[in-house]
Structures are given as C-alpha cells and as structure tokens.
NUZARO-833571 format. One record per atom (N, C-alpha, C): residue number from 0; residue in one letter; atom name; x, y, z. Coordinates in nm, 3 decimals. Layout:
+-----+---------+-------+---------+---------+---------+
| num | residuo | atomo |    east |   north |      up |
+-----+---------+-------+---------+---------+---------+
| NUM |       a |    CA |       X |       Y |       Z |
...
+-----+---------+-------+---------+---------+---------+
END
This chain:
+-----+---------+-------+---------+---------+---------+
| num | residuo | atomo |    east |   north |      up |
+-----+---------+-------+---------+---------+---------+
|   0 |       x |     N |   0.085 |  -0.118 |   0.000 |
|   0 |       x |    CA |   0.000 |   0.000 |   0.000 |
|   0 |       x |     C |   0.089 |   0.125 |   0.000 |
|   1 |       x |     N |   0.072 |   0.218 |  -0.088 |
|   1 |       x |    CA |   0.094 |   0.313 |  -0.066 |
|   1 |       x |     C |   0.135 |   0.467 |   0.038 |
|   2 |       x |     N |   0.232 |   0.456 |   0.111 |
|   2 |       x |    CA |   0.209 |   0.558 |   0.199 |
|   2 |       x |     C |   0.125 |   0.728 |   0.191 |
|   3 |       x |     N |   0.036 |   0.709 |   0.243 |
|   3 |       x |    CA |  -0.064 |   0.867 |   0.255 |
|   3 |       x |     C |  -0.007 |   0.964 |   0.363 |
|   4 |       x |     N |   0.059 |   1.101 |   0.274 |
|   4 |       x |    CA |   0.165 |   1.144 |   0.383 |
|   4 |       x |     C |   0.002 |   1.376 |   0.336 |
|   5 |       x |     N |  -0.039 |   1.403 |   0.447 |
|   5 |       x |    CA |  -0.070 |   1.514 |   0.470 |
|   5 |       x |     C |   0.013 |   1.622 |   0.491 |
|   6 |       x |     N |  -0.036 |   1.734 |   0.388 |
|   6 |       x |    CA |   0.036 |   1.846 |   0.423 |
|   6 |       x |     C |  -0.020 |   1.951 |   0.386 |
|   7 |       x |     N |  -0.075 |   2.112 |   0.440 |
|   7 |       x |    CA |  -0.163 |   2.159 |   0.399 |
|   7 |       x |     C |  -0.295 |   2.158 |   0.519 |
|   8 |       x |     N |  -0.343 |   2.023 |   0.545 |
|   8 |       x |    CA |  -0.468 |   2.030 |   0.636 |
|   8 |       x |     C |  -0.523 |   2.134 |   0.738 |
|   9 |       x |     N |  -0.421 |   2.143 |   0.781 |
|   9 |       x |    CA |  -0.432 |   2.279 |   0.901 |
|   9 |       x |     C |  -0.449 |   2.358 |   0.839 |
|  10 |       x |     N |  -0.431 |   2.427 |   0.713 |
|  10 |       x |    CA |  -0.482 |   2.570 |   0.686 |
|  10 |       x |     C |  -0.558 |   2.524 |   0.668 |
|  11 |       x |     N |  -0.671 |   2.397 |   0.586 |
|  11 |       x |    CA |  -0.832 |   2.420 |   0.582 |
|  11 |       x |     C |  -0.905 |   2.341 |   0.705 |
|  12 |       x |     N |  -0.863 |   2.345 |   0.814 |
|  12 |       x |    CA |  -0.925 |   2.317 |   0.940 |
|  12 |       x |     C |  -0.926 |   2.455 |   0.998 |
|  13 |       x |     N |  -0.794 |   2.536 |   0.979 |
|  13 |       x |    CA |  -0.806 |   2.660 |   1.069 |
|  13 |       x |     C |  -0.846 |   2.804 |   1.016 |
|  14 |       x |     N |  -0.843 |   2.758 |   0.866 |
|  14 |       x |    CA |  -0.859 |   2.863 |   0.771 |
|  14 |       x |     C |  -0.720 |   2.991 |   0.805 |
|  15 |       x |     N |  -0.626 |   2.963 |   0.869 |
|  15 |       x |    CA |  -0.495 |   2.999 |   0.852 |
|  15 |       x |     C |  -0.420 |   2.998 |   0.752 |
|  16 |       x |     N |  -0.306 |   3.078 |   0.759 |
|  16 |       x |    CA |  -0.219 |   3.058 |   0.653 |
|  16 |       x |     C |  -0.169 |   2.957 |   0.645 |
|  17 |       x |     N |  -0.072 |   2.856 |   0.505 |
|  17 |       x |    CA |  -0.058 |   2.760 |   0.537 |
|  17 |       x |     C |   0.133 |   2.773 |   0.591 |
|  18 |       x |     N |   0.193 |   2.722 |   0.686 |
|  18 |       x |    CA |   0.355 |   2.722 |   0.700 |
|  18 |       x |     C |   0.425 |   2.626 |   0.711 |
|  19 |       x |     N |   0.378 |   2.511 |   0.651 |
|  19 |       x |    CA |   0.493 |   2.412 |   0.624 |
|  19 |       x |     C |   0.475 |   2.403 |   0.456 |
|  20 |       x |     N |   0.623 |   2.359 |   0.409 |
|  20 |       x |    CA |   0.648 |   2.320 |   0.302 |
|  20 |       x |     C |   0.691 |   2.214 |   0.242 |
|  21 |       x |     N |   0.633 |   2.131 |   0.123 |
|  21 |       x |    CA |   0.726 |   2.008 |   0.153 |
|  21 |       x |     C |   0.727 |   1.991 |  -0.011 |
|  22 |       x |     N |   0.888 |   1.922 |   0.027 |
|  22 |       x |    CA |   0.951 |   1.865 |  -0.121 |
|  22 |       x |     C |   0.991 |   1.708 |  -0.125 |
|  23 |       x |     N |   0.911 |   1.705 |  -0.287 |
|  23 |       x |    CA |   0.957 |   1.533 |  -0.251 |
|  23 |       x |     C |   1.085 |   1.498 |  -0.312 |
|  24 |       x |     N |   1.118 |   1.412 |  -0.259 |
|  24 |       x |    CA |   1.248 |   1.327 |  -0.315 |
|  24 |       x |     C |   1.265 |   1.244 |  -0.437 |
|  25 |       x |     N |   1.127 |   1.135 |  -0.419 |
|  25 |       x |    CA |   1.130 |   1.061 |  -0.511 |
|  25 |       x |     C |   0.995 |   1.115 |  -0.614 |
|  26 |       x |     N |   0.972 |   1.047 |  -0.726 |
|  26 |       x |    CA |   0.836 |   1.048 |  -0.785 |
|  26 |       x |     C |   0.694 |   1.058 |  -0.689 |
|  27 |       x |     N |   0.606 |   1.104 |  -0.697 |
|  27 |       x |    CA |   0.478 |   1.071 |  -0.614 |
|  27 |       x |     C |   0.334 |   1.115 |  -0.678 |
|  28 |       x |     N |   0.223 |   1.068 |  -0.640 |
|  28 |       x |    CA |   0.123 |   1.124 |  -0.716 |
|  28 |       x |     C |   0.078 |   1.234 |  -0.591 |
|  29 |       x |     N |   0.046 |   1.353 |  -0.689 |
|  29 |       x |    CA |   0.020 |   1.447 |  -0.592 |
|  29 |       x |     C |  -0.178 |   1.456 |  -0.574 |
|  30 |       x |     N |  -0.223 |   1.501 |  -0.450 |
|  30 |       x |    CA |  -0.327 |   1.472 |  -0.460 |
|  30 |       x |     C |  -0.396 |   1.658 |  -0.404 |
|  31 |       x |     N |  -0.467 |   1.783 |  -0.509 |
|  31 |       x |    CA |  -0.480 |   1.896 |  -0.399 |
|  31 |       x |     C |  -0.622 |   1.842 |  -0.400 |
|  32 |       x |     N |  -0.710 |   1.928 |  -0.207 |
|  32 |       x |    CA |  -0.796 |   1.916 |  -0.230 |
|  32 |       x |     C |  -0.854 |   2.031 |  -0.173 |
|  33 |       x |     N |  -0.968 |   2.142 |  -0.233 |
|  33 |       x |    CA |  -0.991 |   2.212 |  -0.157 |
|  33 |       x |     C |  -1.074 |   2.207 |  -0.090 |
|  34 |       x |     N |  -1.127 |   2.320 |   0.033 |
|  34 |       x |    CA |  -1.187 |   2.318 |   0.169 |
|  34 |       x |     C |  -1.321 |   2.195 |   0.118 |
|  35 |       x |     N |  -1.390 |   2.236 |   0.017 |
|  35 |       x |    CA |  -1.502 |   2.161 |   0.042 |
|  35 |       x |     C |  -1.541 |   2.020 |   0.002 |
|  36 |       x |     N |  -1.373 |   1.994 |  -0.093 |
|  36 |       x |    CA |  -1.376 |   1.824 |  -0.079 |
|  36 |       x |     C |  -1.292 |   1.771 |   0.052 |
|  37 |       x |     N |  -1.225 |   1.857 |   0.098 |
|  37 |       x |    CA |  -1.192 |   1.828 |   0.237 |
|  37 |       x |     C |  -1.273 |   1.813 |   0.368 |
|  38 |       x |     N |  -1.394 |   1.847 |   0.365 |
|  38 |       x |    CA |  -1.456 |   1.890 |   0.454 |
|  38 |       x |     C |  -1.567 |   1.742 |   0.420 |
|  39 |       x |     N |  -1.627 |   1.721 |   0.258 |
|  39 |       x |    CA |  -1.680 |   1.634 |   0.238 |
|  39 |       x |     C |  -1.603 |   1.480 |   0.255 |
|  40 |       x |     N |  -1.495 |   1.472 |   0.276 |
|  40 |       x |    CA |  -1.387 |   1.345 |   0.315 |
|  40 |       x |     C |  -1.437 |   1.368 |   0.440 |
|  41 |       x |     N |  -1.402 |   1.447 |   0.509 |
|  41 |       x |    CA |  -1.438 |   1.424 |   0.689 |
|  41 |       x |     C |  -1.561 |   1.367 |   0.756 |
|  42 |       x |     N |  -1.668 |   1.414 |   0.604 |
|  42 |       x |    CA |  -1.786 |   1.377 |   0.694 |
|  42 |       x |     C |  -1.842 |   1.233 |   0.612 |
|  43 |       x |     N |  -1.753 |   1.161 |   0.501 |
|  43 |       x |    CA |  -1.815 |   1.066 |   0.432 |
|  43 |       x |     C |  -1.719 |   0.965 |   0.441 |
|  44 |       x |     N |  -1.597 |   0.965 |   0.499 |
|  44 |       x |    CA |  -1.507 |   0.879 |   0.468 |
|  44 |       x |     C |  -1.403 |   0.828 |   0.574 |
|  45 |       x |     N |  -1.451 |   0.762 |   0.660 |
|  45 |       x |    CA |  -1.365 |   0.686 |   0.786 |
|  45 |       x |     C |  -1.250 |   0.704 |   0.751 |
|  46 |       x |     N |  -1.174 |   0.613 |   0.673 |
|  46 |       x |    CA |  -1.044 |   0.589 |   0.639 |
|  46 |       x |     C |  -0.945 |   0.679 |   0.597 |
|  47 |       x |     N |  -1.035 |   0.826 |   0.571 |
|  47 |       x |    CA |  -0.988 |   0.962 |   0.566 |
|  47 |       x |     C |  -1.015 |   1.010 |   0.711 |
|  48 |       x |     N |  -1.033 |   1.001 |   0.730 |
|  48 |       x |    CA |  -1.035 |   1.046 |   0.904 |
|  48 |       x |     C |  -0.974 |   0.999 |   0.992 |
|  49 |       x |     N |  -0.971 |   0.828 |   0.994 |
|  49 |       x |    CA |  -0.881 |   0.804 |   1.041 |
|  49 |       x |     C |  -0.709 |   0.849 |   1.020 |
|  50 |       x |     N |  -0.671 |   0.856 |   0.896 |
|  50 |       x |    CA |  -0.550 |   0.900 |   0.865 |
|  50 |       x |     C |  -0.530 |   1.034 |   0.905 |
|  51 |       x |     N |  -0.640 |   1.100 |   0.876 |
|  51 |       x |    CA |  -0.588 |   1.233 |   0.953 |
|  51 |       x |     C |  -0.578 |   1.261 |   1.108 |
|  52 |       x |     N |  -0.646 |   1.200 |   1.179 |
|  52 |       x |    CA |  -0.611 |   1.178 |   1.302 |
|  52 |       x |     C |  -0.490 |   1.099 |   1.356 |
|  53 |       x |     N |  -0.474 |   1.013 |   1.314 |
|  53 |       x |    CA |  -0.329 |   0.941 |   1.302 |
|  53 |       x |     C |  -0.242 |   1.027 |   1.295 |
|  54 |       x |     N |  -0.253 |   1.097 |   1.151 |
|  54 |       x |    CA |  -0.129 |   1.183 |   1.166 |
|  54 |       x |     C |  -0.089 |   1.326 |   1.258 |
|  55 |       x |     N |  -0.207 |   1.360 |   1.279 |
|  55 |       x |    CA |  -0.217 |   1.477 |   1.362 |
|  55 |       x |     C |  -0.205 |   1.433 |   1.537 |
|  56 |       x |     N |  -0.235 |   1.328 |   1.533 |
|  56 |       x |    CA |  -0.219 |   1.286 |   1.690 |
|  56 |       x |     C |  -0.012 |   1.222 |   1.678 |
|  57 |       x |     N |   0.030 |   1.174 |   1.541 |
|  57 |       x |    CA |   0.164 |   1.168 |   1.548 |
|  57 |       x |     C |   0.244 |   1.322 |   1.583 |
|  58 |       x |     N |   0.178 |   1.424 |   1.488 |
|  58 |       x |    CA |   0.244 |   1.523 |   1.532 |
|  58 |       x |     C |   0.272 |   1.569 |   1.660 |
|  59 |       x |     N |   0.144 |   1.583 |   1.714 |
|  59 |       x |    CA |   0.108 |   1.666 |   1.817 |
|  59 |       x |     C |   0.254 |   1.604 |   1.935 |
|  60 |       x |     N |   0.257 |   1.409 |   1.935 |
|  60 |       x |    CA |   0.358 |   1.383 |   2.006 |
|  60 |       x |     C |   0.465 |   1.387 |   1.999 |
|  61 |       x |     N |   0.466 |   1.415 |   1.827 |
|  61 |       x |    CA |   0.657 |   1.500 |   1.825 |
|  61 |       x |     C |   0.709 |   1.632 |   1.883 |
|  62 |       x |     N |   0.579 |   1.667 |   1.880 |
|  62 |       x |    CA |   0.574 |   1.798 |   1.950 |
|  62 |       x |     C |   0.609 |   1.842 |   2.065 |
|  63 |       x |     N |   0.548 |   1.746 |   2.128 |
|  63 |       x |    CA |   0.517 |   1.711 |   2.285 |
|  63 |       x |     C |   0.681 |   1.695 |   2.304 |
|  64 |       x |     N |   0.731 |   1.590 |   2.269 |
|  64 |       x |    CA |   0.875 |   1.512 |   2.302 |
|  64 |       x |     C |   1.032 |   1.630 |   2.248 |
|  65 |       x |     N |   0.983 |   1.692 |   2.155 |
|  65 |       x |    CA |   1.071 |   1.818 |   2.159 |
|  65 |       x |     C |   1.029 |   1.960 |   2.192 |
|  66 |       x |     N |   0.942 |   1.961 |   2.262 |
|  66 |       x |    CA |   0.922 |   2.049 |   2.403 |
|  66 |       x |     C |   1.007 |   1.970 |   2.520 |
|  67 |       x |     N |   0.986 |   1.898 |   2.556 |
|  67 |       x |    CA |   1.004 |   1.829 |   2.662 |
|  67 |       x |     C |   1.192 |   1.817 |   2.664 |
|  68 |       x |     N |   1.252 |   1.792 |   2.531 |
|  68 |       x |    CA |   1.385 |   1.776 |   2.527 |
|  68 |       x |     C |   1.411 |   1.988 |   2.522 |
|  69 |       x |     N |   1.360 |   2.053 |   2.474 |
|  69 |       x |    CA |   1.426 |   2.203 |   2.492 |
|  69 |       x |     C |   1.404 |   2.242 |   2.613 |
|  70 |       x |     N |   1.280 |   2.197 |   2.672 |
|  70 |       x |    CA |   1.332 |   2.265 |   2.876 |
|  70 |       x |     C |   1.399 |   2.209 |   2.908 |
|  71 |       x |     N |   1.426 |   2.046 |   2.918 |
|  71 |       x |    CA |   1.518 |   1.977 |   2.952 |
|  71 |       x |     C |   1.670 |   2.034 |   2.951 |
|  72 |       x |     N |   1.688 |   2.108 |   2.793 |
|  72 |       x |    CA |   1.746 |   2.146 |   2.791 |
|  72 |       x |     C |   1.832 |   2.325 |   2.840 |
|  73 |       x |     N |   1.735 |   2.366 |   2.834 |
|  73 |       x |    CA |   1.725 |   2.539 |   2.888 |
|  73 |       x |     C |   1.719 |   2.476 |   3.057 |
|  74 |       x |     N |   1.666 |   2.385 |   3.158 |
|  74 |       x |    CA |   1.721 |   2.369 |   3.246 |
|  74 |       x |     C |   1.859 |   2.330 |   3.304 |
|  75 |       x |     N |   1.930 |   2.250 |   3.185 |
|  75 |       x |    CA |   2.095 |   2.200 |   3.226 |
|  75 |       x |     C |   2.164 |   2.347 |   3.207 |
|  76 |       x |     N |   2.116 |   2.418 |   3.105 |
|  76 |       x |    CA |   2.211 |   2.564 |   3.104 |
|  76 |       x |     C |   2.188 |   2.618 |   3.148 |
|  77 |       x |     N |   2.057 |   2.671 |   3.268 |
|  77 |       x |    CA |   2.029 |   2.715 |   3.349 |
|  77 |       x |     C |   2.113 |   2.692 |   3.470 |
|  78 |       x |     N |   2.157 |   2.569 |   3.521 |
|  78 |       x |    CA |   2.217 |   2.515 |   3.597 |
|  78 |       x |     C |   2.363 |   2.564 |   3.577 |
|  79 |       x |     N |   2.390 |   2.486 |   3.430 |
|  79 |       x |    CA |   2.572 |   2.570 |   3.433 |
|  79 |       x |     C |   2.601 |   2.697 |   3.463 |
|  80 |       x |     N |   2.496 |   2.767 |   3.362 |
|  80 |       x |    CA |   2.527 |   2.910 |   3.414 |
|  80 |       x |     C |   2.454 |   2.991 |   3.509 |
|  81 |       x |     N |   2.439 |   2.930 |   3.604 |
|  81 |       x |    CA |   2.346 |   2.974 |   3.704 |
|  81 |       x |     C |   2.254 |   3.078 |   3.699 |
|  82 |       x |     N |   2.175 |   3.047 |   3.604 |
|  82 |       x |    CA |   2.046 |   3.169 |   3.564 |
|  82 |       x |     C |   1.955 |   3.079 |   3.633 |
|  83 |       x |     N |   1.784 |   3.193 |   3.703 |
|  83 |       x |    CA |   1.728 |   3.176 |   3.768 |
|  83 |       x |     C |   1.606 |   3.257 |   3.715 |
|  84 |       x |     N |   1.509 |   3.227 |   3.734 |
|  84 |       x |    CA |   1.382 |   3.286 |   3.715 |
|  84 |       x |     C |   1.334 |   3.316 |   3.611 |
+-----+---------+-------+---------+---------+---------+
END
C-alpha cells in the first residue's frame, strides 16, 4: 500500500495561513484538495479520518517530546550558568 503522507490540512481546518512546506524526493502522485472536498472526506469517509487523526495525533507527540527535550534542555544551562527565574 501506498504511503498517505498530509500536508496543507491545518490551513483548511483553521482557515490559517498555510507554514509548512514540503519537497519530494522521489516520484509521487500528488493529490490537492480544496476546503469543500476536504470537509466532504471528513464527513463521508472513515479511512480519511482516520489518517488524519493518526497523523495529527503523530504530530502533536513529536511535538510534545521536543518540548520536553528544549526545557530539559534550557534547564541543564540554566544550571551551568546559574540563571534563575
């Protein structure tokens, strides 16, 4: 099967600008869709929903885990250089 990789979604969930960019490497079929076949996937099509939740719940925990490594980190240099508050 094919890997289904999203990019774009968040501007037509938030109606935001969109700020990621992506380039492919290899060949791929490209797929655009706008707000209102996007919106009609959400409400007709599990297996589109599921993937987008998948992937948005992947993000959210990359997210999570490099937050978690930059205080981690802003606390050890806090420590060396004894900054406070």
């Amino acid at each position: 099967m094919t890997p289904v990789i999203f990019f774009g979604e968040m501007s037509l969930i938030t109606g935001n600008k969109r700020t990621a960019t992506a380039i492919a490497f290899t060949d791929c079929k490209l797929r655009i869709m706008d707000k209102k076949t996007f919106e009609e996937n959400l409400s007709n099509d599990t297996l589109f929903c599921k993937k987008l939740l998948e992937t948005l719940a992947l993000r959210i925990e990359e997210t999570d885990l490099n937050l978690k490594r930059h205080v981690q980190r802003i606390m050890r240099l806090s420590q060396v250089f004894k900054v406070y508050g």
